[in-house]
C-alpha positions as a Python dict, from the first residue, in 0.01 Angstrom:
ca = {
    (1, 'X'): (0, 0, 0),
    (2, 'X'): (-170, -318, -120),
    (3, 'X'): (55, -462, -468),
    (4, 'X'): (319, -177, -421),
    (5, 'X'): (461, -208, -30),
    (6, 'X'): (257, -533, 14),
    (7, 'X'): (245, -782, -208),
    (8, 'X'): (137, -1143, -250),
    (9, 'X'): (411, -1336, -288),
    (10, 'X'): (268, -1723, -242),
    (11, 'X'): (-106, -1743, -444),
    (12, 'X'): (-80, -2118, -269),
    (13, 'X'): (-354, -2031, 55),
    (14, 'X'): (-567, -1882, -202),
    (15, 'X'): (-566, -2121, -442),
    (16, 'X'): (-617, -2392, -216),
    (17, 'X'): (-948, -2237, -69),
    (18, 'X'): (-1060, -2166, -445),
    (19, 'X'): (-1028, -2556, -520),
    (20, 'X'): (-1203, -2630, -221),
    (21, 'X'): (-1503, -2389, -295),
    (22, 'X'): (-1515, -2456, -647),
    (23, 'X'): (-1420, -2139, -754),
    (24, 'X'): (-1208, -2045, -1061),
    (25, 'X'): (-824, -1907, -973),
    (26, 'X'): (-873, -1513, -887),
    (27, 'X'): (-1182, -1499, -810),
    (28, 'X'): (-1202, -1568, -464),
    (29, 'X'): (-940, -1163, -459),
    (30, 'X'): (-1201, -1056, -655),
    (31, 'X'): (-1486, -1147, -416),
    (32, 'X'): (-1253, -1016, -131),
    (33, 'X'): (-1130, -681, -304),
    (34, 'X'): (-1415, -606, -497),
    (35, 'X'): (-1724, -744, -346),
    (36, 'X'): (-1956, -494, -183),
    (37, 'X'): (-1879, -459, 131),
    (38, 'X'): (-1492, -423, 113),
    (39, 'X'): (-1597, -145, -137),
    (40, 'X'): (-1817, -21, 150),
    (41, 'X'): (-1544, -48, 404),
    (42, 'X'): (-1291, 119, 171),
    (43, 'X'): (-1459, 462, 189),
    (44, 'X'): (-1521, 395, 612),
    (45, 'X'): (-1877, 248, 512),
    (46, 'X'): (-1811, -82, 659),
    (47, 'X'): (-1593, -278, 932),
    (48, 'X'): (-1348, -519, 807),
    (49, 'X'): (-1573, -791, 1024),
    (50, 'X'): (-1826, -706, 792),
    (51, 'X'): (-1645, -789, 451),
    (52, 'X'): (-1563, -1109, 652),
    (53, 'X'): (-1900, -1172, 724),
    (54, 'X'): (-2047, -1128, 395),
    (55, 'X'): (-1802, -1353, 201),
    (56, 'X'): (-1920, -1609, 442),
    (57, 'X'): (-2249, -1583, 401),
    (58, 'X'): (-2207, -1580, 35),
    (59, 'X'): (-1968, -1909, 41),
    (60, 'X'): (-2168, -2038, 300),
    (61, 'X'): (-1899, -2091, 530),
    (62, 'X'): (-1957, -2084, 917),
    (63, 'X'): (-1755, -1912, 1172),
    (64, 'X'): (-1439, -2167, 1176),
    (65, 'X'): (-1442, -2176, 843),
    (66, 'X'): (-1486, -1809, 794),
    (67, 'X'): (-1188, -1767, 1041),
    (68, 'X'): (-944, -2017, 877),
    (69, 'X'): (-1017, -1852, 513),
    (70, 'X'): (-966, -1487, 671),
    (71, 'X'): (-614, -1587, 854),
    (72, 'X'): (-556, -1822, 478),
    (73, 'X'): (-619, -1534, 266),
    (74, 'X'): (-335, -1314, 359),
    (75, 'X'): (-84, -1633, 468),
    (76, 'X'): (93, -1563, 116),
    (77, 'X'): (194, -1154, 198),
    (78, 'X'): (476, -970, 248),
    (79, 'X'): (594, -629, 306),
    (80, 'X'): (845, -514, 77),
    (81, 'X'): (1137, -435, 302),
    (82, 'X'): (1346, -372, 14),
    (83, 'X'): (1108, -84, -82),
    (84, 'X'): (1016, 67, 281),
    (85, 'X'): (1391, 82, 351),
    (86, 'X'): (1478, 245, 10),
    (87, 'X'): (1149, 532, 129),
    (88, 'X'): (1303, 529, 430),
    (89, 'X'): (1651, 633, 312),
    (90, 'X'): (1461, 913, 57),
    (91, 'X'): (1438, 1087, 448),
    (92, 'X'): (1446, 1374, 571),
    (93, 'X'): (1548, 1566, 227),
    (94, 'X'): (1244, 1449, 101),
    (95, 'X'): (835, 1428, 211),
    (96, 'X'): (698, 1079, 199),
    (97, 'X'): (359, 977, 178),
    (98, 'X'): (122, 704, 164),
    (99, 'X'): (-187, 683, -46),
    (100, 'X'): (-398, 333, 16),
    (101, 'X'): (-758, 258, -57),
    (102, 'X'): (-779, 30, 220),
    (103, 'X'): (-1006, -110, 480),
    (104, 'X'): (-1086, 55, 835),
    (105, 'X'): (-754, -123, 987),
    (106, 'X'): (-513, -2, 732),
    (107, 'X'): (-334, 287, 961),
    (108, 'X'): (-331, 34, 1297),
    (109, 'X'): (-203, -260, 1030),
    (110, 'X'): (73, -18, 883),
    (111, 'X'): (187, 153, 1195),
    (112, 'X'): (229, -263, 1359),
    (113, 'X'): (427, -340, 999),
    (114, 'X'): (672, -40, 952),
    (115, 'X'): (916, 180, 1130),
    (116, 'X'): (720, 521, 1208),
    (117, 'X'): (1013, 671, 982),
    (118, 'X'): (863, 596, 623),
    (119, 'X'): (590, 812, 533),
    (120, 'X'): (553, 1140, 679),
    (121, 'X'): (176, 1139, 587),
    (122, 'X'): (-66, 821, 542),
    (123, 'X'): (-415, 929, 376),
    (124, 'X'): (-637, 573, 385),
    (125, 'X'): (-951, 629, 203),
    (126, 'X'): (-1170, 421, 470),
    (127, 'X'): (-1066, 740, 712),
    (128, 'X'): (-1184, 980, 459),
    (129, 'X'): (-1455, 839, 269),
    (130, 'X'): (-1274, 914, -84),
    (131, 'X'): (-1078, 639, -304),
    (132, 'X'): (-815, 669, -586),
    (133, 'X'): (-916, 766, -830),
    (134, 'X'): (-1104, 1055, -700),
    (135, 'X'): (-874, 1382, -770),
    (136, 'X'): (-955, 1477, -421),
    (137, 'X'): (-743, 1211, -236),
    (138, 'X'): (-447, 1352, -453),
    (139, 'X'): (-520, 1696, -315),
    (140, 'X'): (-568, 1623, 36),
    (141, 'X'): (-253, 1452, 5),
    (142, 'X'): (-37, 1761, -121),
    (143, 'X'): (-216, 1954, 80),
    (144, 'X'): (-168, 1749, 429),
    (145, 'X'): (209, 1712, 258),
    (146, 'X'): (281, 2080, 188),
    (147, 'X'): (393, 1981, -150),
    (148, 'X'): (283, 2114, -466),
    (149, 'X'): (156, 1865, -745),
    (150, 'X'): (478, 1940, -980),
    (151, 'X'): (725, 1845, -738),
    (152, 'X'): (576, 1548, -642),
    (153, 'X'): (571, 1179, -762),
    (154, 'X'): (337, 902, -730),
    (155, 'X'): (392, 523, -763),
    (156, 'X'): (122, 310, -788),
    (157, 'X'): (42, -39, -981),
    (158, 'X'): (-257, 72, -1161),
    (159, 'X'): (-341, 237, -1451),
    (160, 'X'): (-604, 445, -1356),
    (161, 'X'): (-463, 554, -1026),
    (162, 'X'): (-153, 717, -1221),
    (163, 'X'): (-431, 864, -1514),
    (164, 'X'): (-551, 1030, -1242),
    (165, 'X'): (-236, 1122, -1042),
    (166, 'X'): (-103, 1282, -1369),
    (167, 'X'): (-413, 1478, -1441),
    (168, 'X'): (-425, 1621, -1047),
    (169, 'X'): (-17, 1749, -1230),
    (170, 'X'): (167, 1513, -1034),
    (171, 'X'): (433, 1284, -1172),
    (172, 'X'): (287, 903, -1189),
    (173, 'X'): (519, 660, -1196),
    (174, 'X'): (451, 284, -1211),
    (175, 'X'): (503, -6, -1012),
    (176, 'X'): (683, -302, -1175),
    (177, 'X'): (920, -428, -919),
    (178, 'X'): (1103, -289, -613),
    (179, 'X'): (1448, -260, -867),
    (180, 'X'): (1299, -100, -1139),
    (181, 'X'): (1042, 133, -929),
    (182, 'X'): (1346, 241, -697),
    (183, 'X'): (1539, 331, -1029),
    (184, 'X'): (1277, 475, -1182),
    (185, 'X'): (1215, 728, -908),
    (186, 'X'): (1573, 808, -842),
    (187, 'X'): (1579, 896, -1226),
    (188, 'X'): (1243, 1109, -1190),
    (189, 'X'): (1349, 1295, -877),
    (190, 'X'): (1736, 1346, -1050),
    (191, 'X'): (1528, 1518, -1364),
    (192, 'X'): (1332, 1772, -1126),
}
């Protein structure tokens, strides 16, 4: 999901609250993404109120504040309509799936964002308490998909996460740019 179907497109929100904090450009996503309790809540070990929570307290910011940051912080999405309607077309000849380490809120989030036609399995890791990389999430995901690892694909825009795509024997394929992505799938699924 998050920097393949959703995407920051205006840094502006973000930036602005770094000045204001003091903090160097990136690091407030860093404290966000990476910061213990979103790694908590992205194996179902936390509530997304509690990631909220904890940045605050670690800023120092009080409630408003806290509030006006959280609504800030993702001001500067978008979903990638482009993409969703291109997964959408792939449809019924083909399975779709979704594969997001995400917060607790990720399925209600995704279900409120895109037509119940795109993916005909979502596996979030906060609902099963495993992340990409872990092989596992791979597995579960053919498995809940019916599809064996050689005839599927995975697109993803990390490094790591496709490492461990291709060593689960599925075909990685990486992320850089709805135009190129959509081509470079078509190609991939024309070579099978």
């Amino acid at each position: 999901m998050g920097g393949v179907i959703l995407r920051t497109r205006d840094w502006r929100p973000r930036r602005k609250w770094e000045r204001r904090l003091g903090l160097k450009p990136g690091s407030l996503e860093r404290m966000v993404f990476e910061g213990e309790a979103s790694q908590r809540a992205m194996i179902g070990g936390a509530s997304v109120e509690d990631i909220w929570e904890s940045l605050a307290v670690d800023l120092g910011l009080g409630r408003d504040d806290r509030e006006a940051l959280r609504k800030d912080f993702f001001a500067g999405d978008f979903m990638d309509q482009e993409l969703i309607s291109f997964i959408e077309s792939l449809r019924p000849g083909v399975k779709t799936g979704l594969i997001s380490n995400a917060w607790p809120n990720a399925r209600e989030f995704l279900e409120a964002s895109i037509s119940p036609g795109a993916f005909d399995q979502m596996v979030i890791s906060a609902e099963i308490a495993m992340a990409k990389p872990d092989p596992g999430i791979y597995r579960l995901a053919l498995d809940r998909s019916g599809v064996p690892a050689e005839a599927a694909l995975f697109v993803d825009d990390m490094p790591r996460n496709l490492r461990a795509a291709a060593a689960a024997g599925i075909r990685p394929i990486l992320f850089n740019g709805t135009r190129r992505t959509v081509e470079a799938v078509r190609k991939a699924m024309a070579a099978a």
